[in-house]
C-alpha positions in Angstrom: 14.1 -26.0 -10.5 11.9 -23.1 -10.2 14.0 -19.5 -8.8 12.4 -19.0 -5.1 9.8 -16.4 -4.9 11.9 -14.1 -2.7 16.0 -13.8 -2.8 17.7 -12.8 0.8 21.2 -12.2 0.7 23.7 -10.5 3.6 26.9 -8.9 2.7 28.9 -5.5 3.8 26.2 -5.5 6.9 23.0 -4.9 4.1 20.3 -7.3 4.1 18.9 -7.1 0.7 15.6 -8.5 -0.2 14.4 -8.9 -3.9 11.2 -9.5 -4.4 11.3 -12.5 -7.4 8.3 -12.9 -9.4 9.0 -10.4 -12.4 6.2 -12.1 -14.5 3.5 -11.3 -12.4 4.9 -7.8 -11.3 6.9 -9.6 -8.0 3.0 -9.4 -6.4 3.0 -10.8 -3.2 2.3 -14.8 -2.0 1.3 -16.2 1.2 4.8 -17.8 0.8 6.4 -14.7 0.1 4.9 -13.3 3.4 6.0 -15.7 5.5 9.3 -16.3 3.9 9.6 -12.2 4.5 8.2 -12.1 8.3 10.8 -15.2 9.1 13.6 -13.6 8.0 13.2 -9.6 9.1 12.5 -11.3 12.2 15.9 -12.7 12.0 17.6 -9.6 10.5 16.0 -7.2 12.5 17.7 -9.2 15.8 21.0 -10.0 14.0 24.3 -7.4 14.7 25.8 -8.3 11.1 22.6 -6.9 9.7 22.8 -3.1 10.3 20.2 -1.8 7.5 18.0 -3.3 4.6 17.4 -3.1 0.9 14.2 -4.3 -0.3 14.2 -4.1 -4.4 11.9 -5.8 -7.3 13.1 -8.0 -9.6 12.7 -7.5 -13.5 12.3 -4.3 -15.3 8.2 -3.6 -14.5 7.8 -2.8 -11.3 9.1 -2.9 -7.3 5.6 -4.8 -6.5 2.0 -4.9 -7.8 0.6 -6.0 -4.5 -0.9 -8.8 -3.3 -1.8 -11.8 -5.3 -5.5 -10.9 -4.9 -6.8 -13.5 -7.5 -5.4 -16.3 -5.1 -7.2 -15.0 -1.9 -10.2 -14.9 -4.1 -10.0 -18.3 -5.2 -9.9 -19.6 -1.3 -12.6 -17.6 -0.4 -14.4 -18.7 -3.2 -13.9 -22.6 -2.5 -14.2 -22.1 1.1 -17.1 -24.0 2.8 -16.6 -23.3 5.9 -17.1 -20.7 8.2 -15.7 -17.3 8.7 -13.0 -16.9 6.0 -10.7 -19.6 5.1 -7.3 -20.3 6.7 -5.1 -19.0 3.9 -7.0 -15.5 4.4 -6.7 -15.3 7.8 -2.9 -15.8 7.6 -2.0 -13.7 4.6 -3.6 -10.1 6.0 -2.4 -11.2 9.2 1.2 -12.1 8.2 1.3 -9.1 6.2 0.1 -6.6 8.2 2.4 -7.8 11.1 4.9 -7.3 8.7 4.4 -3.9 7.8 4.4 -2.9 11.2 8.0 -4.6 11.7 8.8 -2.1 9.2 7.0 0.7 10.6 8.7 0.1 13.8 12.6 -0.9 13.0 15.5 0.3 14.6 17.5 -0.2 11.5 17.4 1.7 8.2 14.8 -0.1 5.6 15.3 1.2 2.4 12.9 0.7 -0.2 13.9 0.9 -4.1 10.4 1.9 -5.8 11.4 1.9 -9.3 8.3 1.5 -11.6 4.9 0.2 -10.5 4.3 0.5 -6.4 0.5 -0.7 -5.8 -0.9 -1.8 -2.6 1.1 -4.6 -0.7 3.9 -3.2 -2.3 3.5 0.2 -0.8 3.3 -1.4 2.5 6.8 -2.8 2.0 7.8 0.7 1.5 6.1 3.3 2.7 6.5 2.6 6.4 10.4 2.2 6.0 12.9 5.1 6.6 14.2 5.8 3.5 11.4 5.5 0.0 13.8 5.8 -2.9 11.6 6.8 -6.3 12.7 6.8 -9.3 11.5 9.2 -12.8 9.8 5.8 -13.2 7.9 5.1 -10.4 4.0 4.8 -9.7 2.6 4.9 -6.6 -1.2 3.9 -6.1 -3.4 2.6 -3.8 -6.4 0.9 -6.2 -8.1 -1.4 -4.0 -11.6 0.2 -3.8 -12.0 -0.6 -7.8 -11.7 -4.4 -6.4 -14.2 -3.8 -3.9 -11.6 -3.9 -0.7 -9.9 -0.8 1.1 -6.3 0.7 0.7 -4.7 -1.7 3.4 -1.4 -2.4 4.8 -0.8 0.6 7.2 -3.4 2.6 4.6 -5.3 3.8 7.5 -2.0 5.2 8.9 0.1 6.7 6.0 -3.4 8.1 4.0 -4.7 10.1 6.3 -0.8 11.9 7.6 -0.4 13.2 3.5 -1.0 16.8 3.3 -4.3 18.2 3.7 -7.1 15.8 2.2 -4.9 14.1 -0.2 -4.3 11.4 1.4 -8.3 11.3 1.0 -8.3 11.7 -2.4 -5.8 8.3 -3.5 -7.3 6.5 -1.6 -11.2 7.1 -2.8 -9.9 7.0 -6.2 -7.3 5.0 -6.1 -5.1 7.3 -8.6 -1.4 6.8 -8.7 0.8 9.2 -8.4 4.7 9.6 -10.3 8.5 10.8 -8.7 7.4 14.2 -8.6 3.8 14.2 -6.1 5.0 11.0 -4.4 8.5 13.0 -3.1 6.0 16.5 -2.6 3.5 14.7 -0.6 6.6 12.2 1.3 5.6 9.0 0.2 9.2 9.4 -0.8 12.2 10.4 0.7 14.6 10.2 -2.5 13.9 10.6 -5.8 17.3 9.0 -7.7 17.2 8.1 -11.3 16.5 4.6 -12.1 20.3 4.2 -13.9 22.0 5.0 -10.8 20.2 2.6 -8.6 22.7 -0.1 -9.4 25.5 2.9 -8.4 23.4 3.2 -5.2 23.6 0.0 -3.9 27.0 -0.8 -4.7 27.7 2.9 -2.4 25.8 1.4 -0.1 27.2 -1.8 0.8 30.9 0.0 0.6 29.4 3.0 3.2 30.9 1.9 7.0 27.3 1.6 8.8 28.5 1.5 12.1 27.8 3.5 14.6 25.3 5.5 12.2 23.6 3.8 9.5 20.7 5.7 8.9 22.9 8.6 8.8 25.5 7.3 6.6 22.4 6.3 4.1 21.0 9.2 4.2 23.8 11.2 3.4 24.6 9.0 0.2 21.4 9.3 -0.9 21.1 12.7 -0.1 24.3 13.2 -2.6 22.4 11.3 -5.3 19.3 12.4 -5.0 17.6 14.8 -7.3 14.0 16.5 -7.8 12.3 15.7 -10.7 11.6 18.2 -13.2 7.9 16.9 -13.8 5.0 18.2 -12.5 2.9 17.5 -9.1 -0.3 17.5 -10.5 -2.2 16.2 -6.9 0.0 18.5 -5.1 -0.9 20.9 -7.8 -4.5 20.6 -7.3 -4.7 21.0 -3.4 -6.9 23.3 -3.3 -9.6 21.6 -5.0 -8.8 18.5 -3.2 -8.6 19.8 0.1 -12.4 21.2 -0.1 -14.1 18.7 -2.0 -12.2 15.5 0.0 -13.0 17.5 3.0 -16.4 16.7 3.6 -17.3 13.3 6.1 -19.6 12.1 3.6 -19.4 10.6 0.2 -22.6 12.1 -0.8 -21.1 15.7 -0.1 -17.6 14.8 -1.2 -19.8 13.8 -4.8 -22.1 16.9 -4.2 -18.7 19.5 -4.2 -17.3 17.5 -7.3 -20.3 18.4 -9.1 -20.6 21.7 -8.2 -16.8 22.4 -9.2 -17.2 21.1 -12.5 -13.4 21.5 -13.3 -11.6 19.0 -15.3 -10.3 18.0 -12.1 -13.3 17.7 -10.5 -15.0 15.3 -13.3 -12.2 13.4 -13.8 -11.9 12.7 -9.7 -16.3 11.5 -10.2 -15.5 9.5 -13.3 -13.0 7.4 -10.8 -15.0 7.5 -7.6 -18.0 6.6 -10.4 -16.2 2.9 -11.4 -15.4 2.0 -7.5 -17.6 -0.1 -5.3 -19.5 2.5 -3.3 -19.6 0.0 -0.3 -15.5 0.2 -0.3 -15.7 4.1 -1.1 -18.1 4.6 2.1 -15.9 2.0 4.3 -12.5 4.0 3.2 -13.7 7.0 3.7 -14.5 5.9 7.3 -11.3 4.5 7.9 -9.1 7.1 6.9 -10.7 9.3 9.5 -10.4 6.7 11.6 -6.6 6.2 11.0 -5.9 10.1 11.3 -7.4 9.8 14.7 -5.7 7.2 16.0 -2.4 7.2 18.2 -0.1 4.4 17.1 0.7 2.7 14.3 -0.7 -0.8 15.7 -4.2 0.7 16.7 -4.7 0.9 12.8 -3.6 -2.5 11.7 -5.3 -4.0 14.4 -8.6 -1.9 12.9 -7.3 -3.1 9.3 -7.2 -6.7 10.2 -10.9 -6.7 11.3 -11.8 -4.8 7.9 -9.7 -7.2 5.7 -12.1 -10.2 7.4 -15.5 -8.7 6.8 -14.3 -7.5 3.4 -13.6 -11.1 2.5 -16.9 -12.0 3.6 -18.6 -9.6 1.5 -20.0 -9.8 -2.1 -17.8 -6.9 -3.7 -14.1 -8.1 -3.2 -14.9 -11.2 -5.1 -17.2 -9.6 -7.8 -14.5 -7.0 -7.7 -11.9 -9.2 -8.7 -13.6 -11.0 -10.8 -14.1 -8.4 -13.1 -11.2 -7.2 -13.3 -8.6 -9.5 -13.1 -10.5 -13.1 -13.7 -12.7 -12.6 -16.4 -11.6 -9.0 -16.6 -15.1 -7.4 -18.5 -14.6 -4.6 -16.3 -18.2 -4.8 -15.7 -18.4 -5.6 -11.9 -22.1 -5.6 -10.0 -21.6 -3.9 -6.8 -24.2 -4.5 -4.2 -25.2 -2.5 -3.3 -25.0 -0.3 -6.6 -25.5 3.2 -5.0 -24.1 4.9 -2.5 -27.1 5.8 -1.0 -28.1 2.3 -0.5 -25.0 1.8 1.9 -25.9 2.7 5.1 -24.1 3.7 8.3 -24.7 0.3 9.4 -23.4 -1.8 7.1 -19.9 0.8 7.0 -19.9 0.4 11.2 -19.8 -3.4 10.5 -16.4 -3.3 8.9 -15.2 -2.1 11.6 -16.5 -5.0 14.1 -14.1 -7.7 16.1 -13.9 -10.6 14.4 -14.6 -14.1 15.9 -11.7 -15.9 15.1 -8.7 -13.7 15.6 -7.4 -10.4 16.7 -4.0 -8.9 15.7 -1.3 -8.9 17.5 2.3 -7.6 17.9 3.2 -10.0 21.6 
């Protein structure tokens, strides 16, 4: 019999969740989703369950994301209208499920330890405690796939310091222990051979009345600050102007002008992405640091997710990279001149079918 794709287990009043697919980095399932949105639900409602752990399984990462190669596949097949059922569920599910996060009265504390991309940051980032460790990477790749940093990207993107919240997402660079605790995507940074040390503190710690107090404080005592450098933190400055500008053209136009190996290395990674998804992120991080709640952006996300999967570059996207992985994807449009203001404002459109909701 085959190990299920996600582990739950309740003892000493910590649900833990493990994430179980070490052989393709624990990335995330339609299964996975649902199996995780039935049971939060559960735990989020049960007394016995007064804070929870959500870890990766194997030694690679905490969670590569979500299993984009299957949601290409159904839209590929698909026949139908509108997008098929499996990707109408999976954002929806998931993005529901990050707001359950977002929103908890209990402690959720998330064990990054190794590679954190996309979905996976979702099951993190919008939890009360982030635990990094000297290990970690942190990254938001999606608009080298031809989609948009999802999953509460809108939200969390545009709240990081100044304009780098901007800057990952655009080019989709990862971050290690050092940025992601400077620019608090992480709460704790605790090094990876005490996480073991941390749980087992964890589940002896009396939660009650105060669990995210009594967490905090315990990883407060482990915690320490890495003694790498911040190199995004480090290069604020630069970001901050050249990430500053509403407009990719200008944002390209200030990269040039800087010429900095900064500033080359930041166009030789907005050079690779789809310029459709550069133009559309772009939009919706300003959007998202505009908003009001939480909900308002995954609501916004949803619609985007749909028309993405509808469009020509998520497919070709992962196509080339991850199918047939020549690394040689044809955007269309190929320039970012040729994506006009109409084409970003349709991402941005209700969708037919279904709107999100939290009811």
């Amino acid at each position: 019999m085959t190990e299920p794709e996600v582990l739950f287990d309740v003892s000493d009043g910590i649900g833990t969740i493990t994430l179980n697919r070490p052989r393709q980095l624990n990335a995330l399932t339609l299964g996975m989703i649902f199996d995780l949105r039935r049971t939060v639900t559960d735990w989020l409602a049960d007394d016995a369950v007064a804070a929870v752990l959500v870890r990766g399984a194997g030694d690679r990462a905490f969670c590569a994301g979500g299993d984009v190669r299957v949601i290409r596949a159904a839209i590929v097949d698909h026949d139908g209208d509108g997008t098929p059922e499996l990707v109408r569920d999976f954002f929806y599910e998931e993005y529901i499920l990050n707001h359950q996060i977002h929103t908890s009265a209990k402690p959720w504390v998330a064990l990054i330890d190794r590679v954190c991309m996309g979905g996976g940051v979702g099951l993190s980032v919008h939890g009360r405690f982030r635990v990094a460790t000297e290990r970690t990477r942190v990254g938001m790749p999606e608009t080298g796939i031809g989609l948009f940093p999802d999953v509460g990207g809108a939200w969390f993107l545009s709240r990081l310091p100044g304009e780098t919240g901007t800057f990952l997402a655009l080019t989709g660079t990862p971050v290690d222990a050092r940025d992601c605790l400077e620019l608090g995507i992480a709460t704790h940074v605790v090094p990876a051979d005490r996480l073991e040390e941390l749980e087992t503190a964890l589940r002896g710690a009396d939660l009650v009345p105060d669990a995210e107090g009594t967490v905090g404080a315990i990883l407060d005592d482990m915690a320490i600050v890495p003694d790498s450098d911040a190199p995004v933190v480090g290069a604020r400055g630069d970001i901050d102007f050249c990430f500053g500008a509403n407009r990719l053209e200008e944002i390209v136009a200030r990269l040039q002008s800087f010429g900095t190996p900064f500033a080359k290395s930041a166009l030789e990674s907005i050079a690779g992405k789809s310029p459709t998804s550069l133009k559309v992120t772009l939009e919706q991080i300003r959007r998202g640091g505009r908003a009001q709640t939480f909900a308002e952006t995954m609501t916004m996300e949803y619609r985007m997710s749909q028309h993405f999967a509808l469009g020509h570059d998520f497919r070709e996207g992962v196509r080339a990279l991850l199918v047939d992985k020549d690394h040689a994807p044809d955007w269309q449009p190929a320039r970012l001149e040729d994506v006009s203001d109409e084409l970003v404002a349709r991402h941005f459109e209700r969708v037919a079918w279904r709107e999100l909701s939290f009811g």
